[in-house]
N, C-alpha and C positions, 0 to 999 in steps of 0.2 A: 943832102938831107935837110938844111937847115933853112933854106927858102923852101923846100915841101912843110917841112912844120910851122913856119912861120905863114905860110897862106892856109893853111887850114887853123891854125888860131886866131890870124886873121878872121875867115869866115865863121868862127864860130863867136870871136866875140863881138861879131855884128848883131848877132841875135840877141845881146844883153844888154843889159841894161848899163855899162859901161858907153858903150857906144851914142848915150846923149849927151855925155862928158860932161854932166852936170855936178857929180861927185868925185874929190879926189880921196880912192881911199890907201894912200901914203900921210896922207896928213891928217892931224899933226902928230907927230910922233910921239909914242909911249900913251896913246888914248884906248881902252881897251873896247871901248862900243858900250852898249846896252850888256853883250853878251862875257866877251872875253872869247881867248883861245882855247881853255877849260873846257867849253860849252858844249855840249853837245850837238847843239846846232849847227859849230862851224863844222863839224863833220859831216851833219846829214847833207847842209847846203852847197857843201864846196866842190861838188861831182858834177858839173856840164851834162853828162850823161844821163844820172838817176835824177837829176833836178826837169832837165827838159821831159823824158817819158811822167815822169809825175805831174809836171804843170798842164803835159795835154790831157791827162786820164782826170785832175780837176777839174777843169773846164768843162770835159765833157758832165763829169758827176755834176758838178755846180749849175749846168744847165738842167737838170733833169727840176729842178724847184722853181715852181711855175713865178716867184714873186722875184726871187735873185735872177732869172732870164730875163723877164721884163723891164731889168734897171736895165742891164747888159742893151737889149734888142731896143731901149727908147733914148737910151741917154751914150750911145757908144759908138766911133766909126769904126766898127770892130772888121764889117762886112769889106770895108774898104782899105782901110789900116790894120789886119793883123800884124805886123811884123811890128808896127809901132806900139800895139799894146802887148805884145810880147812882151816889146823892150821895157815899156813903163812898169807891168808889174815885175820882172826880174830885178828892173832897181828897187824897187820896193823890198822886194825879197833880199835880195844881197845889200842894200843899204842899211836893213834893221839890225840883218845880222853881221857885217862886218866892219862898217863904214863908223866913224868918229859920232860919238855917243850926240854931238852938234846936228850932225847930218844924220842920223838918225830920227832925233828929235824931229828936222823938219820933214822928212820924210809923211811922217804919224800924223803932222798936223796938215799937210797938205793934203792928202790923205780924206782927213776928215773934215777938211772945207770943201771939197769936191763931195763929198759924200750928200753934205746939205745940201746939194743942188739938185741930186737925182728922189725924183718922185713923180707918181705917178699914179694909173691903174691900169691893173693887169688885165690883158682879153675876158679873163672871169670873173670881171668888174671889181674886185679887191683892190683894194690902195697899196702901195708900196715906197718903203724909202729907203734909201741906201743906207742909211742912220739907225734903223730898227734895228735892237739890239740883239733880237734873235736870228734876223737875217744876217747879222755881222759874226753870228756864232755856226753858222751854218757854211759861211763860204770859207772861214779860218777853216774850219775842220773837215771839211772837201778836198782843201788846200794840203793842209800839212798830215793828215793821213796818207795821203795821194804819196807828197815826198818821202816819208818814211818806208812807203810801200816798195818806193822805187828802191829807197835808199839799202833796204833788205832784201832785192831780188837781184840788183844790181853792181850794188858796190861793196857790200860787207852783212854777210845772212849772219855772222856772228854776233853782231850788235846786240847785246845783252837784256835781258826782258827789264832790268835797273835802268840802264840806260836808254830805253827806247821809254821809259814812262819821264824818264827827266827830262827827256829831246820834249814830250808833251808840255809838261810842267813850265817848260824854260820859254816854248813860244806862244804860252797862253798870254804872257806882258804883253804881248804886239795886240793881242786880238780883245784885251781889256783895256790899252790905252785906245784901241778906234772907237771902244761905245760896246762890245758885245757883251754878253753877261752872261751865267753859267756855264764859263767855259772848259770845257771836259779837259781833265790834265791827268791821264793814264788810258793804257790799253782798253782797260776794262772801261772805263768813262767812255773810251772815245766808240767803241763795239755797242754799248749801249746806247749812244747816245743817236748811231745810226740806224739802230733798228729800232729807232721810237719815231726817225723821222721818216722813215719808209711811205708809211699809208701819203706823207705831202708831197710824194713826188711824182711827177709826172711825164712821160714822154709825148710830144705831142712834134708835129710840122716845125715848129722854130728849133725845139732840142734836136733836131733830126736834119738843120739846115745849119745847126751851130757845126753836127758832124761833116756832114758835106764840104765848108768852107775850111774848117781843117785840113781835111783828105787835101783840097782843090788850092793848097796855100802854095804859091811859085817858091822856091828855092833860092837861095842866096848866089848860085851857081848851078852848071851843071853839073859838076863833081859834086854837089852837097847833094841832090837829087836823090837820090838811092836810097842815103842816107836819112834824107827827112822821110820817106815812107815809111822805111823800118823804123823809128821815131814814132811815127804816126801810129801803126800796127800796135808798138810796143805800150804805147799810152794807150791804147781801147784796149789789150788785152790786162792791161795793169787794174784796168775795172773790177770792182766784186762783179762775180758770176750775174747776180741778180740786176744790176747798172744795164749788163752787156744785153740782157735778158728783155732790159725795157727797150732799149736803142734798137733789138731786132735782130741783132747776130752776136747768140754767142759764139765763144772762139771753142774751138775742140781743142782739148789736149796734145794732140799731133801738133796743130799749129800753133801754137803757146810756145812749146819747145823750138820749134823750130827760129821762130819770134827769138827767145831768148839765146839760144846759138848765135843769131845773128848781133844780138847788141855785143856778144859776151866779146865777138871778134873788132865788132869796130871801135868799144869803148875806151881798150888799151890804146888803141891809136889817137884816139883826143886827149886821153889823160898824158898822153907822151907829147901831143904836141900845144898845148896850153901851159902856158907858164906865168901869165900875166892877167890873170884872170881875179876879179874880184878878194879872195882870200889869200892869193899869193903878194894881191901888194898891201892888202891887210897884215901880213904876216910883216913887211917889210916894215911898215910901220912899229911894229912894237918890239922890233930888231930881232925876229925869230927867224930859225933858219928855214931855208928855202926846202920846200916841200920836194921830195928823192919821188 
């Protein structure tokens, strides 16, 4: 049983952001991050399972805005290297939130010196910069409703309507030190905030080739296969109805459920076999016990 769990944690934390092994997050000891272990965050974040279906239903949402695709589709080898920008944004992800307040820092700054370099104009001859600080408040909250979404259907539906407004409040820091501005920090902020952006969004041939290259993304293995489609499935149905609505299929009820049967059975299986994973050697760091 312990070379089965060790190749499937193996395989899965190929897919993160660990695996560029640019961050050690054991060190230095007794550093508590940006966040702490307090955080809410480290709770929404620290699930492999509701963190991955979340990051594909952003991506998809984050494509439907014709100016945040256009950074993505001119400035990205995204077409070529999905699995590399996987990885990059997952460390971004897990280094803000559990990596030494150091590595953190530089995270945010590199970050936002890659960001000045993407610019451009979008097919509807609009200019675009990765640095615009409304575009910066649109992909944060694409991003982290996406995860909290997951994090409620997936790993803990009791998460408190107090706590799911703090999980906002606490990762508005990341998306105000990149440049974004008015950034939504509760339920009601972040409901509002998407149904003002509605009329800017758009489905068109690129949002619709962003889904495609997903679906059509190889597998880490054969045994992960199965696995990455139900993944896949689980992030488009993770979509608001209206998302699902512009992309061209939405999902029926029937198959939602069936969708969610299926994570409900393989999730326990990655949480049993991940033990080494971003928060667990974050935990080791500030000498707390090993997560049951």
């Amino acid at each position: 049983m312990e070379f089965l769990r060790r190749r499937i944690e193996t395989q899965v934390l190929s897919l993160t952001g660990l695996a560029l092994g640019q961050i050690d997050f054991e060190q230095p000891p007794g550093d508590p991050g940006l966040f702490g272990p307090d955080s809410v965050c480290w709770r929404v974040h620290g699930d492999f399972t509701s963190m991955m279906i979340g990051g594909i239903s952003a991506l998809l949402l984050q494509a439907l805005h014709p100016l945040a695709l256009a950074g993505v589709w001119d400035h990205s080898n995204f077409r070529e290297d999905l699995l590399g920008r996987l990885r990059r944004t997952g460390q971004f992800i897990s280094g803000t939130t559990y990596a030494s307040r150091q590595d953190a820092d530089w995270l945010i700054d590199k970050v936002k010196r890659i960001h000045l370099g993407v610019t451009g104009t979008a097919p509807d001859g609009r200019p675009y910069a990765a640095s615009d600080p409304d575009l910066l408040t649109w992909v944060h909250v694409a991003e982290v409703s996406s995860f909290l979404a997951a994090h409620l259907r997936y790993r803990n539906p009791q998460l408190s309507p107090a706590d799911q407004d703090r999980y906002y409040d606490e990762v508005a820091l990341i998306a105000e030190r990149l440049g974004a501005r008015d950034v939504p920090r509760s339920r009601v902020q972040i409901d509002s905030y998407l149904h003002a952006m509605r009329p800017q969004l758009l489905c068109d041939d690129r949002s619709r080739e962003i889904l495609r290259i997903l679906r059509s993304a190889p597998a880490p293995s054969a045994l992960a296969a199965p696995m990455g489609v139900l993944m896949m499935q689980a992030g488009f149905d993770l979509l608001p109805h209206w998302a699902q609505g512009m992309l061209g299929e939405p999902i029926s009820a029937r198959r939602s459920r069936l969708i969610a049967t299926g994570v409900g059975r393989v999730a326990p299986l990655l949480r049993w076999a991940v033990r080494s994973g971003a928060v667990h050697r974050a935990r080791k760091r500030l000498g707390l016990p090993a997560l049951s």
